[in-house]
Structure formats: C-alpha cells, structure tokens
N, C-alpha and C positions, 0 to 999 in steps of 0.2 A: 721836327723829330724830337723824342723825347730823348732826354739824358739823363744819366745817376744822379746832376747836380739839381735838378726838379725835386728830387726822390730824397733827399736828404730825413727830414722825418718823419717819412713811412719805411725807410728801410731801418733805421732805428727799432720804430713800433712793430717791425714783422720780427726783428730779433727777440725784441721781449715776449711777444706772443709766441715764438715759438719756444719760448724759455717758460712758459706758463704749457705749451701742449707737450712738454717731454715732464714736468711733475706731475700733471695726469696719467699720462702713460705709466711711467714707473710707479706711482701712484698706486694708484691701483693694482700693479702687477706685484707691487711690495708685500700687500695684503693677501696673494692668492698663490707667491712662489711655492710655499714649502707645499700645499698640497698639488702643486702639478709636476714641477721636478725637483722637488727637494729630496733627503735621502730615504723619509717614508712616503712619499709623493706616488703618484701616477705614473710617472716617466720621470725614475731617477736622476739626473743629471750624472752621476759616476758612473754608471749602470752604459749611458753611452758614451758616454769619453772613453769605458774599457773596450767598449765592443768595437768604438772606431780603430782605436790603438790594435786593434786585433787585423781588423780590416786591411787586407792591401790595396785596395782599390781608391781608397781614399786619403790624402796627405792630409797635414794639418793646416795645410795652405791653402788649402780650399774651405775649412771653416776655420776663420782667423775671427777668435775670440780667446778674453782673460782665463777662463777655464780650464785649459788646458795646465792652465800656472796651480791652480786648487779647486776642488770641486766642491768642498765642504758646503753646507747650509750656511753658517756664518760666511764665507768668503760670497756667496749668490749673496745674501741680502746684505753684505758689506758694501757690495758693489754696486747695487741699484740703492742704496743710500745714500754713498758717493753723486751718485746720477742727482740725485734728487738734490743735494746739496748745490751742484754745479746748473744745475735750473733756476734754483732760487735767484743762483749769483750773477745767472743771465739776466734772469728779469728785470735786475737791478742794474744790469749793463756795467757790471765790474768783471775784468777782463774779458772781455768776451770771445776773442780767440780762442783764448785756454778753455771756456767752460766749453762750447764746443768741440772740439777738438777731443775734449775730450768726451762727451754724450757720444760724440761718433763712434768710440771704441767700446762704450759701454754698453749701447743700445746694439749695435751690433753684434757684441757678446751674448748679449742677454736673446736675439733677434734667433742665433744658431742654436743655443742653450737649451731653450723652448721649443725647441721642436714640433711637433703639430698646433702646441696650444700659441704660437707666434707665428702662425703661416698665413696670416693676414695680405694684403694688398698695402693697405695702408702703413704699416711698419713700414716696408721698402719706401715707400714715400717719404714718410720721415727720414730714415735714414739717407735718401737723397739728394735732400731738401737742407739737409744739414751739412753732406758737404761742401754744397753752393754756401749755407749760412756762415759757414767757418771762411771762404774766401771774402764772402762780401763785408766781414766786418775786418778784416786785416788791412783795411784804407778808409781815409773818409774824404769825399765822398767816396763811394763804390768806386771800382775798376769797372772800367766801361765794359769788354768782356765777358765780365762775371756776371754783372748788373742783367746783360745780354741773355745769357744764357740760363740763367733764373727765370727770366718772362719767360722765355722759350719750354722751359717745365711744366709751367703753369699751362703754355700752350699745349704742351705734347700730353700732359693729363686730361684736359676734356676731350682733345680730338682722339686717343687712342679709348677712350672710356665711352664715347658716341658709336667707334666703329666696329667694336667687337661687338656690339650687338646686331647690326645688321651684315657684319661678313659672316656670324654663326648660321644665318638663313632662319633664323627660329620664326614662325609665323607670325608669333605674338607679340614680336617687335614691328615687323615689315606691316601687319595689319594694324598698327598702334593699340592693341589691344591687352600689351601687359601689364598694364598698370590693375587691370581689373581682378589681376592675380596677385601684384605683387604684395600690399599694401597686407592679406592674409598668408600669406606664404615666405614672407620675408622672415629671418633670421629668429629676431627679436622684436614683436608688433610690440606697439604702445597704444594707449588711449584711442588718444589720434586717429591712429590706423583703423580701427573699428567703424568710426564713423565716416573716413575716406572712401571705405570700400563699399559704404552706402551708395554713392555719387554716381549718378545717372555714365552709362555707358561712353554718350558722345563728350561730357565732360572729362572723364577720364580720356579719352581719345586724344583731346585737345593736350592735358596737361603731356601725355606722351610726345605728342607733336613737337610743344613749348619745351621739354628736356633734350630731343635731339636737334633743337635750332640753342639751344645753347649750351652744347659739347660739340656740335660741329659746325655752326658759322660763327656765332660770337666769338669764339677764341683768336682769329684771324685780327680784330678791331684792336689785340696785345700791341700791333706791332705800329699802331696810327699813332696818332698826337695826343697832346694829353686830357681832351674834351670825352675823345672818342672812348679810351685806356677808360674815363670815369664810368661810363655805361656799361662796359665789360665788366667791373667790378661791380656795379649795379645789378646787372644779371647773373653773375656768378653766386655773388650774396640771397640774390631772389631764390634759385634753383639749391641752394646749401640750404635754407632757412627750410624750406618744404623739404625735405630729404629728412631733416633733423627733424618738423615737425610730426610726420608720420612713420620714426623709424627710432632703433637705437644700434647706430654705426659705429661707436666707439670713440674717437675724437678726429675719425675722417673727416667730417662736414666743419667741424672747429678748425682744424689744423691745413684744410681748402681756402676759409679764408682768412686764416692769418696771411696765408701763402698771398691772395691775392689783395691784401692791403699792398703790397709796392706797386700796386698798379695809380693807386692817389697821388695825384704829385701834392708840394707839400701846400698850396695855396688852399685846398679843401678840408684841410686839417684843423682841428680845435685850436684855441689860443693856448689850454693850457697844458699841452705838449712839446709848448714851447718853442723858439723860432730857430732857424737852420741857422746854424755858428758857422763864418768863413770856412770855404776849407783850404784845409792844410796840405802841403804840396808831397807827394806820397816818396819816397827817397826811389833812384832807378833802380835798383834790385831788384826791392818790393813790387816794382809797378811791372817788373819783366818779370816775376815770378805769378803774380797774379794774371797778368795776361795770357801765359801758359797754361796756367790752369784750371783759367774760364775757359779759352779753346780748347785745351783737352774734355772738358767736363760738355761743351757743345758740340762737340765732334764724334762723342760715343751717345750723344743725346741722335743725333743726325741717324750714325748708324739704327740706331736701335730704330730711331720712325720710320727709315727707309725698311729694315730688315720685319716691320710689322706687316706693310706691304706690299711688298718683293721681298722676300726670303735670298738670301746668299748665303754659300761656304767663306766667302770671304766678311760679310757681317758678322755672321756667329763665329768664327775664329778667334776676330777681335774682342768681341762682347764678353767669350767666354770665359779669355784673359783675365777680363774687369769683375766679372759677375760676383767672384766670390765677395766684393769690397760694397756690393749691391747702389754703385752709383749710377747707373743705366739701366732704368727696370721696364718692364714691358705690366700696363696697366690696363685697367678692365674689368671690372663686374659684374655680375648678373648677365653672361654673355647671353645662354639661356634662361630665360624665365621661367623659374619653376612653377606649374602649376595647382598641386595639392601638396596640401600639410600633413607631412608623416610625421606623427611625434614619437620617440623611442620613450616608453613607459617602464621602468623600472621596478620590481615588485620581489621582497623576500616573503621568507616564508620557515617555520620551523618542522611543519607536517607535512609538508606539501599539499594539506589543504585550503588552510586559510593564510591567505599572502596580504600581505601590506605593503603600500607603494612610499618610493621613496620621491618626495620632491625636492625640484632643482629650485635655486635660490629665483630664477627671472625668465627661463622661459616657459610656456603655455605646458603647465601641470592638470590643479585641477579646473574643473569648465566654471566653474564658481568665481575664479580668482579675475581680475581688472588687470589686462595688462598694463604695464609701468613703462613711465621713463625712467633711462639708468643712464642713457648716457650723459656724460664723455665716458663713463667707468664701462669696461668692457668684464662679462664676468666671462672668463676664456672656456671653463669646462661649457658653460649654456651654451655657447656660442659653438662649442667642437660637434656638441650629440645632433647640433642643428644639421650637420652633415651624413650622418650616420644612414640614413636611409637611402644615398647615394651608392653606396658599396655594402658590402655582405657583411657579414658580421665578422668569417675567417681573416678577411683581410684588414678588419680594424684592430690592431694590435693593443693601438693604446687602451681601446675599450672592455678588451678581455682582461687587461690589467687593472682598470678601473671596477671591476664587477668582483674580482677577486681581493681586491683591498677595502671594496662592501664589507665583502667576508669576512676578513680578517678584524676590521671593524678597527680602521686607522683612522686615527681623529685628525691627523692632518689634512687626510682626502672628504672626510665628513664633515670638516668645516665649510668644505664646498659646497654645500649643499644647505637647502633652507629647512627637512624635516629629515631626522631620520628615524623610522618607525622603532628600530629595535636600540632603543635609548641603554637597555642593558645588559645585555648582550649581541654580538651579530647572527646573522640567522644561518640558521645548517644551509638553504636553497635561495640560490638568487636566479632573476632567469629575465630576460628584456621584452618586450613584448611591443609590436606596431602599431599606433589608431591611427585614423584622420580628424584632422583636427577642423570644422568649421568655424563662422564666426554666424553666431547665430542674429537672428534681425532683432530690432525695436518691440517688436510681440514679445516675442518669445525672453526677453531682456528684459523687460515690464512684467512678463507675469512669474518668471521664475528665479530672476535675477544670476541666469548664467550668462557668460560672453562667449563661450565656447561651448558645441555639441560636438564628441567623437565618436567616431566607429572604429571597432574593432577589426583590424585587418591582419593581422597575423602573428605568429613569433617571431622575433628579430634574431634571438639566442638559445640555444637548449637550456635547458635547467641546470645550473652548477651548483658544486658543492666542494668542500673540502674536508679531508678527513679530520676528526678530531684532533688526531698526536700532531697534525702539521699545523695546529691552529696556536699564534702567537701565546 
C-alpha cells in the first residue's frame, strides 16, 4: 500500500505547481478586474456589498470574504497582487503554510467578489484543492490522513465529472454521440477543435467511450500500489492533454494535473528535482491537528459523494454548514451536451439604421476569424455571453448592465473587448441580436477562407437607448 513517505517529491512538485496555477488564475483575472467589478466595471463590487448589507436574508457569513473590510478598486487589485506575490513565494517553496493559507482567503474573496464572472466549477476546485494543499505542507512527510484524503479528491473529481453525465439522461451521452457536438459548441473552440469535429462519427464515439472509462473506472486504480497510481496518472494526463488540445478551459486541465502529480511516487521522478531528504519527526500537536483535519476534510468529502447519490436532509444540513468556506463541492460539467451554437451578436448604432458590431476579444465573432488558443488565461466577460442564450435576456442582469455601459461608453468595460466600433463617441442605440454559429468544412475554408457560417436567428434584446442629459 502506498504511503506519504513514497510521495515525498511529488507532493513537493504539486505545491509548487499549484503555486504556478493560482499566478495564472490571479493573473489574468489582475488584468480584467476593473472592467467586471470594479467601480466603473460591469458588476460593481460596492454596488453589491450595499445591496447585500441591505439584504436580510443574507449574513456576512455566508460570503466570507476581504471586502467587506474595503471595496475600493485599489483595495480589489491590492489584494490579488498580494495573491500573486504569495504564489510566486510558493513556487519557490518559501513558507509555504503562510502563502497558502493565505491564497485560501484571497481566492475565496475574490471567488464571492466576482460574482457571475467567478461562477466557474473550477474555482471551487482550486479553492479545495488548496485547503488540502495548506495541511499537506504543515509536515514532511505529509500526514497520512491528509495525504489520504487528497487522493480521495482527485477520486471524487473524475467519478462525480463521469456521473453527471449519464444520471442527466441526455441522449448524447448514453448514445456516446456528444462529442460530435461538443468540439463546435463548446465555450471557447480553438484551432484544434475545427479539425476534431471533422473526425469520422465512430471515432468520436470511441474517444466518448475512452472519456467515460477514465472518470469512471480509472479513478478507482487511486487507491492500488504505486505501479498501478503510475497508470492512473498516465490516463489522467492522456484525457487532460486532449481536453486542452481541442478546448480553452481556463487552467482546469493544468490545475487536474498538477493535482494528479502526487499520484508519482518519488522513484519516477527526474534526478534534477532532487532526492527525498529524511524526514523529520512531525511534533504530537501538529500531527493531532493535521489528523483532524484530513478527517474532517474526508468526511464532508464522503458526505458530499454519498449526498451526490442519495440525497439526504441529514447530508445537506452538514454540507451547508461548510459550503459557505467551499471545501466540499459537488463537481460536473457539461452534464448536458449542448447542441447548437447560439452566438449573442452585439451591434450599435447612431440612426438606427446603419449599426456596427462590437467584437469580443476570443470568442467566435466574425466567421473570418481562426479560433485561438488562450488558455490557461480565461477571458471571464467571452466566457459569461457564452451562456447567455440559456436564459432570456430579462433575467440576465449583468448583461443589461453590460449593454448599458456600451452606452455610456466606459473604457474600463471597453477594454474588454477586442473592437469597438464607436471609437469616438458611444452610440445613441445598442440592441443584441442571436446567429447560429457553424463551423464550416475544408471546401468552403479553401475557397473562402471562413471557419464559421452563421444564421440569423432572432433578437436576444430590444433596442436601448439612453437619454442624452443622463449620458456621462
């Protein structure tokens, strides 16, 4: 049976990688605060701190973040600099308690802060992931416990990411037939994707097959010897590598296998990582506080997989307790498979006759453009309007607010963007408008040099406007 004492430098190398996947995250998210909640942003950040404060329904204990202390723009981008700073220091495996420890409160902050533009799956991941990473580095070797209950995440993320697709009933799972959709319908396609979605029907079928034999048997090999644990990381890496190649997920598929580097013991490791140093004998406190806390942290891991497949009032009691701290999350994507590409097309206009489109910096604008790889960098607004044709337009809030600071013509929200027509002034009429997006063949790619044909499928928004004396 395997032990922490195998694991010595690959539980190392998963602290530093995951100290390299939280400077991406903030990263990125450094460069795109101020126009999604900052004070001329999208969704102001004070804007909801007053409204929660207004609220009875909600304590401040249930979203436990720094903000509530300042909401200022300098105090947001203080604090994910901070972050970034305490990543660096992880990478470099200088204190590494502290810098976790503290990521924990900051990503977390910043995780409630964001509101729609931070409603990822993956966030909670990280965030959970970290604070296993914050126990497993307060001994060396690891607390057998903690050590434990880390694998056991890694387990509980493919098997519940394998089951939501076939407990939703959706066809196009149960017939292995989604992949013939996903590949054009997903989020944000890249190159890649263009040419996958060429690929012969039973091909795809197969690779569907090959994604549910490794989220729902491989993860089970976690818990074998250390030959077996290699293979599992072997296919976890395989099925992460294809996910990345034909996709842009954000730093999911990176931040999957950092996670599952501890599954290496340290005999398959490079030389110049250096060899595992005795260890040192952990003091009783430490070793009865970390024992605690692996079992606490395996115990709401339990609940949560039993309450994915049996539901209880006594599950969710528990859980709900914890939820707000999001160490116990319930995991899952693409439960249904979408099948057509609705793009929300944004278009002003000063007469209301002739309108000019505004384009987003990465996902499928004009039919001309070659979709990109972007990731690990997540552009959060591309990624929000990707949703937008699931729900009506009355109940997308952020989005009314987003069309109206077009208007206003706020260069903070306009940096979000990769063209905007009305470079000198904003336009009297803004209005959103539905296509479907295809991805067109080889022919048609060769002779015209588009990668997308759309059609016209309806209005998403009426036509806005703003009165002149209300315009900034």
């Amino acid at each position: 049976m395997w032990t922490p004492e195998h694991y010595l430098l690959s539980s190392s190398l998963f602290l530093k990688l995951l100290g390299a996947i939280f400077f991406i995250a903030l990263g990125s998210l450094f460069v795109q605060i101020k126009g999604l909640i900052g004070s001329r942003g999208i969704l102001p950040l004070k804007e909801f701190i007053n409204l929660i404060g207004r609220s009875r329904g909600i304590s401040k204990r249930r979203l436990p973040m720094l903000f509530w202390i300042n909401a200022e723009d300098r105090f947001i981008q203080g604090t994910i600099l901070l972050g970034l700073i305490a990543s660096i220091l992880l990478i470099q495996g200088i204190w590494s308690p502290l810098q976790l420890a503290l990521l924990f409160v900051i990503y977390l902050s910043v995780f409630y802060a964001g509101q729609e533009f931070l409603s990822f799956g993956w966030e909670l991941f990280l965030i959970e992931i970290t604070a296993h990473a914050f126990l497993l580095s307060c001994s060396y070797p690891a607390n057998p416990m903690v050590f434990f209950s880390l694998n056991f995440l890694l387990f509980r993320f493919h098997i519940q990411a394998g089951a939501v697709k076939l407990e939703s009933c959706d066809l196009n799972w149960r017939n292995l037939s989604a992949l013939k959709f996903h590949y054009q319908s997903q989020p944000l396609p890249n190159t890649q994707a263009w040419f996958f979605h060429k690929l012969p029907l039973p091909l795809q079928k197969l690779s569907c097959l090959y994604m549910f034999f490794v989220e729902l048997v491989v993860p089970f090999g976690i818990f074998f010897e250390d030959t077996v644990r290699l293979i599992v990381f072997s296919q976890f890496f395989l099925l992460q590598f294809f996910i990345w190649l034909t996709g842009n997920f954000s730093y999911l598929n990176y931040m999957t296998i950092a996670l599952s580097v501890v599954l290496l013991p340290d005999w398959v490791l490079p030389d110049f990582l250096g060899n595992a140093a005795p260890a040192a004998p952990t003091p009783l406190w430490l070793n009865l506080f970390l024992y605690a806390g692996g079992s606490a942290l395996f115990f709401l891991q339990v609940l949560r997989l039993y309450d994915h497949f049996a539901p209880t009032h006594f599950c969710k009691k528990i859980l709900s307790f914890t939820a707000p701290y999001c160490i116990a999350n319930r995991y899952g994507i693409f439960a249904v498979m979408t099948t057509k590409r609705i793009e929300i097309v944004i278009e002003g206009s000063d007469d209301g006759l002739h309108w000019k489109e505004y384009c987003f910096k990465y996902k499928p604008s004009e039919i001309s453009r070659r979709p990109r790889r972007i990731s690990p960098f997540q552009p959060r607004l591309d990624w929000q309007v990707w949703f937008l044709p699931f729900r009506s337009f009355r109940q997308e809030v952020w989005f009314q607010r987003f069309l109206f600071a077009l208007l206003e013509g706020r260069e903070e929200v306009l940096g979000l963007l990769r063209l905007n027509p009305f470079p000198e002034k904003p336009p009297r009429l803004i209005r959103a408008l539905a296509y479907e997006y295809v991805f067109t063949d080889f022919k048609e790619l060769s002779k015209t040099g588009n990668w997308w044909k759309r059609t016209y499928v309806g209005s998403y928004s009426p036509t806005l406007a703003i009165k002149e004396v209300d315009r900034p």
